[in-house]
C-alpha positions in Angstrom: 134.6 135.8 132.4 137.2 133.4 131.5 141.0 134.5 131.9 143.2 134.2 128.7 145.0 131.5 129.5 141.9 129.2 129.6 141.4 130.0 125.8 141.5 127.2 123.6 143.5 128.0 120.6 143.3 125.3 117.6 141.6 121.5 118.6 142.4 120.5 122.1 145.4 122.7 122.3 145.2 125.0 125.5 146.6 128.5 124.9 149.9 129.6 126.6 152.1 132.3 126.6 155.7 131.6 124.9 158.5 131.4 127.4 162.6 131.9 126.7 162.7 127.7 126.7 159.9 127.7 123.7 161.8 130.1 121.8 164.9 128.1 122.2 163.1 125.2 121.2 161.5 126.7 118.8 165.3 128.1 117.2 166.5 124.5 117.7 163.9 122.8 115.4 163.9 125.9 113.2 168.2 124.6 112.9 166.7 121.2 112.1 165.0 122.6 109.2 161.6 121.3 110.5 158.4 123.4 109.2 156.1 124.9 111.0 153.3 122.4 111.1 155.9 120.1 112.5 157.4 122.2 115.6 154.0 123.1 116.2 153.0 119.4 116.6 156.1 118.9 118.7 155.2 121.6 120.9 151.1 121.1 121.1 150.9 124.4 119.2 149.4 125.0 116.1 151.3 125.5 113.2 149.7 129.6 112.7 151.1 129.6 116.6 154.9 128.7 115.4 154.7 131.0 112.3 153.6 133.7 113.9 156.0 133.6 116.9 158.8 132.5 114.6 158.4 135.8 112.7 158.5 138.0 115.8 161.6 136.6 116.6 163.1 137.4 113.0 163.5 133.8 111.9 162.8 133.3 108.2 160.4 130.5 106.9 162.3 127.4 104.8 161.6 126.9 101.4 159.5 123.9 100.5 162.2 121.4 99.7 160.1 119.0 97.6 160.1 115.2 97.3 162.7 113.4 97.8 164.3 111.5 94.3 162.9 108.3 95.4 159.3 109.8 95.9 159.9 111.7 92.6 160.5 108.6 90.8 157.3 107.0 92.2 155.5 109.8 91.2 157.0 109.9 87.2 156.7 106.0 87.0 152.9 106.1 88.2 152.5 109.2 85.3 154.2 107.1 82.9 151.7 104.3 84.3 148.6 106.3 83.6 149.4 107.0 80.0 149.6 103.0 79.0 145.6 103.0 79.8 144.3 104.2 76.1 141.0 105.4 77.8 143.4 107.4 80.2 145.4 108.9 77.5 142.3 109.8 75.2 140.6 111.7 78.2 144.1 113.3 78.9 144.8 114.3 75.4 141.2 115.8 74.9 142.0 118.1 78.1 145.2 119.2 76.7 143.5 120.0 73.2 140.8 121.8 74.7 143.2 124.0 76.7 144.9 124.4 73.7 141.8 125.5 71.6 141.7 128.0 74.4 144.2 129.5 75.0 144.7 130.7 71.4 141.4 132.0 71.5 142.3 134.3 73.8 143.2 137.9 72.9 146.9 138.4 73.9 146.2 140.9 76.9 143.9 138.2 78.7 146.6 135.4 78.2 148.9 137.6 80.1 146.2 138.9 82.8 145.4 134.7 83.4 149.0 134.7 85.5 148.5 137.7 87.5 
């Protein structure tokens, strides 16, 4: 029988147990504002790994930041792009019309239960 520490946890990542260093590491990127997927490539852990430990300690997650304003402008202008094609904008504007059509066929207590 294999010992624990032989485990492999994740691809190619060997399991081991988290020492005082990791969790000041692992407080150190957390300061950084780095997310989990990131300290855990930092540290060959997975990023479940870093949650999970990171909660045991008491650290909170970080809110998804979102794009950055230059990203967010490449995204609108590529939307704005899109909507010059006419066969773009017909297939687009028959989506919107059918979701349209129904959601006022709904009876009001389903169009409520749909966000839940």
């Amino acid at each position: 029988m294999e010992c624990p520490q032989a485990m492999k946890r994740g691809r190619y990542r060997q399991w081991a147990r988290w020492t005082a260093q990791d969790d000041l590491t692992l407080r150190r990127m957390w300061r950084r504002k780095l997310y989990d997927g990131q300290i855990g490539n930092i540290m060959g852990r997975s990023k479940h790994d870093v949650a999970h430990r990171r909660r045991a300690l008491g650290i909170p997650s970080h809110a998804y930041r979102g794009h950055t304003p230059e990203i967010r402008e490449k995204i609108r202008a590529s939307y704005l792009e899109r909507w010059k094609n006419p066969e773009t904008a017909r297939r687009m504007l028959e989506g919107l019309a059918r979701g349209r059509a129904t959601w006022s066929a709904m009876p009001p207590l389903e169009r409520n239960r749909s966000f839940m």
